[in-house]
C-alpha positions in Angstrom: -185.0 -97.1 -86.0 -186.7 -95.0 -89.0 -185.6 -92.2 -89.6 -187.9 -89.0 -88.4 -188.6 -87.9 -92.3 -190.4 -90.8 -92.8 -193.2 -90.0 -90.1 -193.9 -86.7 -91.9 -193.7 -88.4 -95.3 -196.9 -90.2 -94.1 -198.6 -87.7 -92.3 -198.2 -84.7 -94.9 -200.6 -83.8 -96.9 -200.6 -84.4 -100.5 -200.1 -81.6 -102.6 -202.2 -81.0 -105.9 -201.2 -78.1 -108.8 -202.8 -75.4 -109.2 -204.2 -76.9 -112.8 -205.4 -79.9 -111.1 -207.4 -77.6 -108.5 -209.3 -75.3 -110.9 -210.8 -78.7 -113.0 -211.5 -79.7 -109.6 -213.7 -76.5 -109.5 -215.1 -77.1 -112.8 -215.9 -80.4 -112.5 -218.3 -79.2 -109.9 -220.4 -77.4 -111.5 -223.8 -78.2 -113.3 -222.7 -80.4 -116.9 -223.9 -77.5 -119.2 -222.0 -75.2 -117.1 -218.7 -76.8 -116.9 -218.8 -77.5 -120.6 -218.9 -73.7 -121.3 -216.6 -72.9 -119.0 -214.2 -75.1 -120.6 -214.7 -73.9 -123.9 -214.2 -70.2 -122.6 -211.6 -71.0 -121.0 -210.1 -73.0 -124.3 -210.3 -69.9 -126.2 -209.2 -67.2 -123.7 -205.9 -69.1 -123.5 -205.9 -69.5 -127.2 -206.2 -65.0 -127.3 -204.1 -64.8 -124.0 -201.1 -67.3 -124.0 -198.6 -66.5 -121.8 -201.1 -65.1 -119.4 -201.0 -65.8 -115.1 -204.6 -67.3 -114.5 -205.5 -65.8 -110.6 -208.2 -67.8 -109.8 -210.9 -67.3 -106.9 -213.5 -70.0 -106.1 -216.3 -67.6 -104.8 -219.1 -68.4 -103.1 -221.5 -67.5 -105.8 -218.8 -67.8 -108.9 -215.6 -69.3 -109.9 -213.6 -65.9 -110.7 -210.4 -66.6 -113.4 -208.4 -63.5 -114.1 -205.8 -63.1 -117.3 -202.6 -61.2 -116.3 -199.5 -60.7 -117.4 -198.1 -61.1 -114.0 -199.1 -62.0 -110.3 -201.1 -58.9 -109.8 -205.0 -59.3 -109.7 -204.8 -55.5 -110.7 -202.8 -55.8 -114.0 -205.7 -58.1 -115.4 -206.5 -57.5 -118.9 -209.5 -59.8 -118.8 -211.6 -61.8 -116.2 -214.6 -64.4 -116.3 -216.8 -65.4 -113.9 -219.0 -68.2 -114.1 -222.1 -68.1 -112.7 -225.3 -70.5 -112.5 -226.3 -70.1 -116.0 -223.5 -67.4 -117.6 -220.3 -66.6 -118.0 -219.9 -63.3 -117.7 -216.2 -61.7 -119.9 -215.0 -58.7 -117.7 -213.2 -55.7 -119.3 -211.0 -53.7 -117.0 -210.8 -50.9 -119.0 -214.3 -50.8 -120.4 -215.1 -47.6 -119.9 -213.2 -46.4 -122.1 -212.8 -49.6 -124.7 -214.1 -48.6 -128.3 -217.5 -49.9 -128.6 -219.3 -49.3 -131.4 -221.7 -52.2 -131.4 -222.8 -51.4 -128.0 -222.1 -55.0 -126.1 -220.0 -54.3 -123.2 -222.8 -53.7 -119.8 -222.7 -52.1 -116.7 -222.4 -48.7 -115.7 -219.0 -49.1 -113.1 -216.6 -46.5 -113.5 -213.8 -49.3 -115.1 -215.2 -52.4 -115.5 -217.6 -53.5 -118.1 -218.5 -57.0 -119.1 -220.1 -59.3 -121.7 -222.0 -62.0 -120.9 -221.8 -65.6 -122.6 -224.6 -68.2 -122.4 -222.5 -70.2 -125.3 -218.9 -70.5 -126.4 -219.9 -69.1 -129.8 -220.3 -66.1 -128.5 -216.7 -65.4 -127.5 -216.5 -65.4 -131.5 -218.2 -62.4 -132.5 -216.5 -59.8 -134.1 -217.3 -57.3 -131.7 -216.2 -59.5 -128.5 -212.6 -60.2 -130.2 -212.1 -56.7 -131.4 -212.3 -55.8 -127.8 -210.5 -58.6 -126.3 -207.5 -57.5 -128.8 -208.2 -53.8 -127.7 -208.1 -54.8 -124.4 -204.7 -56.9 -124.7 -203.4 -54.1 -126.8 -203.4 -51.5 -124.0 -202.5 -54.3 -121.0 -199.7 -52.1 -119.3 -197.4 -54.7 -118.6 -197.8 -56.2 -121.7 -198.5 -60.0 -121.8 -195.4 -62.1 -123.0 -196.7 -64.4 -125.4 -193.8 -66.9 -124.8 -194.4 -67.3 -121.0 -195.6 -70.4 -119.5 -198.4 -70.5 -118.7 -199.3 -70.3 -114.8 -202.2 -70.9 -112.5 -202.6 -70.0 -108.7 -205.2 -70.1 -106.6 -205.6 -67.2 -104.9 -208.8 -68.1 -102.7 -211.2 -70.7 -102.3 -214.5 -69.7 -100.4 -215.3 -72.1 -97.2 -219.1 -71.7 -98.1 -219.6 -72.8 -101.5 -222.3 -72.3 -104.3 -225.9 -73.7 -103.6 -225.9 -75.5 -106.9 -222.8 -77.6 -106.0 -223.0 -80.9 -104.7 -222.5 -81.7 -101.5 
């Protein structure tokens, strides 16, 4: 007689990392799109190691937030990526030093940049305030942590421009 683990062995689901999940995401999106969001990504790991990526796959975006912890509201940055953007968020962008003028919106907190190519995450301006930004993180972001990944929601109705 087999033993009992074995029946749930073959019935359980299998179980795929975090990681493995968000280039799952990726991969779904439009070819130009998932190549910038790539190369964002790429280089917001490169200015953020350490960082907890929350990630939420939104009906209308894929949301990735850069934490120094497990708390969506400790973020330092966010993107989103969109159709045809990628918009860099800024939690403290009201009051962020911005002399050239490139952080939008009119929120009381948030401001963001938006990127149509990874170059553009390589402006002065746009890494003087990422470095702002990561200077005042409160908890700072331990450069030596691993970093993590966890999907924190993944919307049952999904963007139009996704295949089926």
């Amino acid at each position: 007689m087999a033993p009992a683990a074995s029946n749930r062995t073959k019935s359980a689901k299998a179980v795929v990392a975090p990681a493995v999940q968000l280039d799952g995401f990726i991969a779904k999106l439009p070819p130009a799109m998932a190549k910038l969001t790539r190369s964002v990504l790429k280089t917001m790991r490169a200015r953020l190691p350490g960082a907890v990526e929350l990630v939420y796959d939104k009906r209308n975006s894929l949301v990735v937030g850069f934490c120094p912890n497990e708390r969506a509201s400790d973020a330092i940055n966010s993107i989103a990526v969109y159709t045809n953007w990628v918009n860099l968020y800024f939690f403290e962008g009201d009051t962020l030093p911005d002399p050239e003028g490139v952080l939008q919106g009119s929120g009381t907190m948030v401001r963001f940049i938006r990127l149509t190519a990874a170059p553009d995450l390589d402006r002065p301006a746009v890494k003087a305030l990422m470095a702002e930004a990561l200077e005042r993180a409160n908890p700072p972001l331990d450069p030596r942590a691993k970093r993590r990944v966890i999907i924190k929601s993944i919307s049952t109705k999904q963007r139009p421009h996704r295949p089926a």
